[in-house]
C-alpha positions in Angstrom: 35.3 -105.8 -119.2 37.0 -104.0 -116.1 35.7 -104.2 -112.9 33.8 -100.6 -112.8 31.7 -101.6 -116.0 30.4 -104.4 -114.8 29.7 -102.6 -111.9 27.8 -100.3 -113.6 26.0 -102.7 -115.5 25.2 -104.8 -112.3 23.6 -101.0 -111.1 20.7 -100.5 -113.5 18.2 -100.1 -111.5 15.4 -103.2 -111.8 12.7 -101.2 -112.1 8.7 -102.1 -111.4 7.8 -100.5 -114.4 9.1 -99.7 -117.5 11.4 -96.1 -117.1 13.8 -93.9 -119.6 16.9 -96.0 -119.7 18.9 -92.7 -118.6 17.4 -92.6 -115.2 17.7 -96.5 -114.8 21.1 -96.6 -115.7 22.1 -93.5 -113.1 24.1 -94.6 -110.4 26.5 -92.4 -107.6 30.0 -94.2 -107.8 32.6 -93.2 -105.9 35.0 -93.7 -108.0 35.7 -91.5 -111.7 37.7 -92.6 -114.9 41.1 -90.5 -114.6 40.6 -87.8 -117.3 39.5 -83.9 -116.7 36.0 -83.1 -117.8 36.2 -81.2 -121.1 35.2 -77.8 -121.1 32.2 -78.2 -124.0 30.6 -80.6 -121.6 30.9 -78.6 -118.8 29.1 -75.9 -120.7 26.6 -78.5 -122.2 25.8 -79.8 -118.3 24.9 -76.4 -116.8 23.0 -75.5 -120.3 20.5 -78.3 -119.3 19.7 -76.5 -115.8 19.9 -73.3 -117.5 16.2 -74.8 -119.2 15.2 -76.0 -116.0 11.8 -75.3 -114.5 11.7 -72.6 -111.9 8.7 -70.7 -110.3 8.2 -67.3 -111.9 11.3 -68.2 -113.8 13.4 -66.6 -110.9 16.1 -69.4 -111.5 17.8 -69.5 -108.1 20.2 -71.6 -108.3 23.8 -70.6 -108.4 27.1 -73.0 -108.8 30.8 -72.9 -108.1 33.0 -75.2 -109.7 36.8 -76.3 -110.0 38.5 -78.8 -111.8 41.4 -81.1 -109.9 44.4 -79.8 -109.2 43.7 -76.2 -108.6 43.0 -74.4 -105.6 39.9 -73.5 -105.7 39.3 -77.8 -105.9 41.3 -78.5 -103.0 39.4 -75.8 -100.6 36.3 -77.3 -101.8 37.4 -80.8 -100.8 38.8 -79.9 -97.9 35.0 -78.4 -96.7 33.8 -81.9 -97.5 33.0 -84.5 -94.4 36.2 -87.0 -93.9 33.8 -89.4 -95.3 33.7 -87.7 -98.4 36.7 -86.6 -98.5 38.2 -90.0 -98.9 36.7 -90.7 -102.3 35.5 -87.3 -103.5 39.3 -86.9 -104.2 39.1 -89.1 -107.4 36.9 -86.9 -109.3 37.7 -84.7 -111.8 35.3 -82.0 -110.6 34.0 -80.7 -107.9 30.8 -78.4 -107.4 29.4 -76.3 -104.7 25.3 -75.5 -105.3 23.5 -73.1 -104.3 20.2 -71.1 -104.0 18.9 -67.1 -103.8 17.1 -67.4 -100.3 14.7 -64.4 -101.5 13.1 -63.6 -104.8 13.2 -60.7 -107.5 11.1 -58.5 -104.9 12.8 -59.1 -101.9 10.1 -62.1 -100.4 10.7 -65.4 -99.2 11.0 -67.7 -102.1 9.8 -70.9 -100.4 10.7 -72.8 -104.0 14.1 -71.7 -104.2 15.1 -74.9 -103.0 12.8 -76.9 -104.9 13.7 -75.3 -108.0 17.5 -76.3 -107.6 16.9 -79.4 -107.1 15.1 -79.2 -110.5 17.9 -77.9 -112.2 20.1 -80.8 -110.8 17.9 -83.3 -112.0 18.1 -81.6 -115.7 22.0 -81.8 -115.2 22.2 -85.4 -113.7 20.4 -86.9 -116.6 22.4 -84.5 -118.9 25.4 -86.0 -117.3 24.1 -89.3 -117.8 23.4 -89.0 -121.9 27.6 -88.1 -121.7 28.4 -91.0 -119.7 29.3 -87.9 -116.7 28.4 -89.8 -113.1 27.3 -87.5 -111.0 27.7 -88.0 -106.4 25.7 -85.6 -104.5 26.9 -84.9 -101.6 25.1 -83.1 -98.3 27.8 -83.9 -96.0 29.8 -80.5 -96.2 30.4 -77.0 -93.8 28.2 -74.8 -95.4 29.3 -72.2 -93.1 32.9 -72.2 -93.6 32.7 -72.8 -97.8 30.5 -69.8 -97.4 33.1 -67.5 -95.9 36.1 -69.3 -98.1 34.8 -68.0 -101.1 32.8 -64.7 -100.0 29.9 -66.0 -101.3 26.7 -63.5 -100.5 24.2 -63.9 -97.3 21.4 -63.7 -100.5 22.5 -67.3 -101.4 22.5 -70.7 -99.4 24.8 -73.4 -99.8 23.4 -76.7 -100.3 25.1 -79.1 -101.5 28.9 -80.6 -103.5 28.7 -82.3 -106.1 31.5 -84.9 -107.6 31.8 -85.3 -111.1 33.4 -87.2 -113.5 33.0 -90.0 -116.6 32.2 -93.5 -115.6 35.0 -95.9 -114.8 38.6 -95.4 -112.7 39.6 -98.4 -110.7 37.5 -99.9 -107.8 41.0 -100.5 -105.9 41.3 -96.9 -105.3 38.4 -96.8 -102.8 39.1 -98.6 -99.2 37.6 -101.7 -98.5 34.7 -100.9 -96.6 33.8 -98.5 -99.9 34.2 -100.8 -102.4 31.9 -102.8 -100.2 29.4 -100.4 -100.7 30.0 -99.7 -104.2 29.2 -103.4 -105.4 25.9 -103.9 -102.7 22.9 -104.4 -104.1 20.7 -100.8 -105.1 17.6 -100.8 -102.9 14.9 -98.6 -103.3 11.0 -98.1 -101.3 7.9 -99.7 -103.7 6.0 -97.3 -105.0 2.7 -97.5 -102.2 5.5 -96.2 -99.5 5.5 -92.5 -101.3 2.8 -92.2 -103.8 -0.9 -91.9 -102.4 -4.2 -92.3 -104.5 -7.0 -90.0 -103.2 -6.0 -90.0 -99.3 -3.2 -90.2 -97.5 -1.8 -93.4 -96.3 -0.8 -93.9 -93.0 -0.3 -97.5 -93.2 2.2 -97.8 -95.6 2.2 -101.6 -95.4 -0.9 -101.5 -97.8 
């Protein structure tokens, strides 16, 4: 067993209660096996947001993606934080995301966001069935990936996304990341977030 498996088996999340083994088994690694995402995959991962939930079936969400090696990858990457930008290099793909700010009719649509954010949870466990790790990433310039590729004022950037199948080597990462990638998963109980008839304000309960 390499090093990254038994990091990912180490990461299944030790749940309270009983979950889909999909979402306990989905982890964000920084590191990705070294081979290219094929193409019927790609198609199968955006087909899951594609049946997403959305209000009023606008479907909002919008997506930009390259695969290593080509241009398009490297402006991406080099919109990313430095923080990123020091592991988000080892994965085979790299996405922008991205919402309509205003609906069909020209209003608001307050759920835009909301609705992507569905459609990336259809894709992460999508990825997950295919063994596809998916990193989210909010540390990006929004602004200047917006002018790079001429993306409309009607849509928002939100988010990167780096992609690839489980696995690679931990030694690519620097120390202080491989650190990270082997700590312990930590997550809030249950009575910090979900309320039963009122709203808590001691969450200590």
């Amino acid at each position: 067993m390499t090093a990254m498996e038994q990091i990912q088996l180490e990461n299944i999340a030790d749940c309270d209660y009983e979950i889909f083994a999909l979402l306990k088994q989905r982890y964000s690694p920084r590191v990705f096996k070294d081979k290219k995402i094929s193409e019927q995959h790609v198609h199968q991962l955006f087909e899951a947001v594609r049946w997403a939930a959305s209000s009023q079936n606008q479907q909002p969400w919008r997506f930009l993606y390259a695969e290593k090696g080509s241009n398009a990858y490297a402006q991406i990457l080099d919109n990313l934080t430095n923080s990123n930008k020091t592991w988000a290099k080892n994965a085979p793909l790299l996405i922008l995301t991205a919402y309509k700010k205003e609906t069909n009719n020209g209003k608001e649509n307050f759920h835009a966001l909301h609705d992507l954010g569905l459609g990336l949870g259809a894709m992460t466990v999508q990825a997950q069935y295919m063994g596809i790790a998916m990193h989210h990433m909010a540390g990006l310039d929004y602004k200047k990936v917006q002018h790079t590729f001429s993306i409309p004022e009607e849509f928002h950037i939100a988010t990167a996304i780096a992609l690839g199948y489980y696995g690679g080597e931990l030694e690519k990462l620097p120390p202080n990341l491989q650190d990270i990638e082997i700590k312990e998963r930590q997550r809030m109980p249950q009575n910090q977030f979900a309320f039963k008839n009122c709203w808590e304000t001691d969450q200590t309960k």
